[in-house]
C-alpha positions in Angstrom: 100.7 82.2 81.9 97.5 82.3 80.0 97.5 83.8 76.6 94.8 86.8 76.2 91.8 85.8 74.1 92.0 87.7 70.8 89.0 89.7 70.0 86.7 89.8 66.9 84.3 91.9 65.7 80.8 90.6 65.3 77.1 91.7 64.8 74.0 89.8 67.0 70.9 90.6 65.1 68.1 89.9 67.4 64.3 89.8 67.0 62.4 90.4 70.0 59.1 89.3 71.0 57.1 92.4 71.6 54.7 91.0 73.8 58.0 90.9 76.1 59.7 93.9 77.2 61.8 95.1 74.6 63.8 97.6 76.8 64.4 94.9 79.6 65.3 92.0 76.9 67.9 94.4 75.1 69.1 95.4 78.8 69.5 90.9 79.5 70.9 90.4 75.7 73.8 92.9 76.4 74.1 91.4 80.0 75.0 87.9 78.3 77.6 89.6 76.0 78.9 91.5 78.9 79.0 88.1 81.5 81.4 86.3 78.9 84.0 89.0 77.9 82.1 90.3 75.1 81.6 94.3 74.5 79.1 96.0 73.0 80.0 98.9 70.7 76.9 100.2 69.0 72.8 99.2 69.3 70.6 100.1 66.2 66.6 99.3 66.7 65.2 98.8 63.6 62.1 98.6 64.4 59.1 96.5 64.4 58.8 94.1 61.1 56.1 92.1 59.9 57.9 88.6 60.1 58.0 86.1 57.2 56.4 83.2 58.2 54.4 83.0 62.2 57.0 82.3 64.9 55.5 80.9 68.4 52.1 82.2 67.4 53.6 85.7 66.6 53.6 87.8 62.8 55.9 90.8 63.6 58.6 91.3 65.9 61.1 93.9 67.1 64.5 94.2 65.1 67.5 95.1 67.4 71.3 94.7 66.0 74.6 95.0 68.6 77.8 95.4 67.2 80.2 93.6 69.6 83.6 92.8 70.0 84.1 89.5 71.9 86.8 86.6 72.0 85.7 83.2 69.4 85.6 81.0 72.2 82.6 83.0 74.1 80.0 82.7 70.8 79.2 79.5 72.1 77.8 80.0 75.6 76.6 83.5 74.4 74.3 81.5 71.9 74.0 78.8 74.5 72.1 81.7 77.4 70.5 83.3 74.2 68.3 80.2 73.1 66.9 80.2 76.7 66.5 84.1 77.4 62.9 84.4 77.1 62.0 87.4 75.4 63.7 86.2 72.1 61.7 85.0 69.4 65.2 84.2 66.5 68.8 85.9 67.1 72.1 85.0 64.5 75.7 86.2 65.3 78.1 86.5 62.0 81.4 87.3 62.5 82.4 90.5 60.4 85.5 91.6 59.0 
């Protein structure tokens, strides 16, 4: 008997490189949540943002936020699959209340 993961609320706040896809990088970002138990309630673009300080060669990039529901243990490989998806220049998950 295995004891069901409890989920949390979250927000993934995501820059994206434009020179990528943005609609196919959004479309892999929600795949990872979606692989590892995670669901994804609501997706605001916030559009493209000069960025503080050059990233890889890069000055502005695409601002995309997911709220998500998803169980503590699954952060960890979510962040693990985000650091290598390609079309992602910085992304943060915070747990919210």
């Amino acid at each position: 008997y295995r004891k069901r993961a409890k989920m949390k609320n979250y927000e993934l706040i995501t820059i994206l490189k434009e020179s990528e896809s943005v609609d196919e990088t959004v479309k892999s970002v929600q795949e990872i949540v979606t692989r590892y138990k995670g669901q994804i309630s609501n997706q605001e673009t916030w559009g493209r943002k000069n960025l503080s300080y050059a990233r890889q060669d890069l000055s502005a990039g695409s601002y995309h936020i997911f709220q998500c529901k998803m169980p503590p243990e699954s952060v960890k490989e979510i962040s693990r699959e985000l650091k290598i998806q390609g079309g992602l220049l910085q992304f943060m998950i915070k747990s919210v209340a």
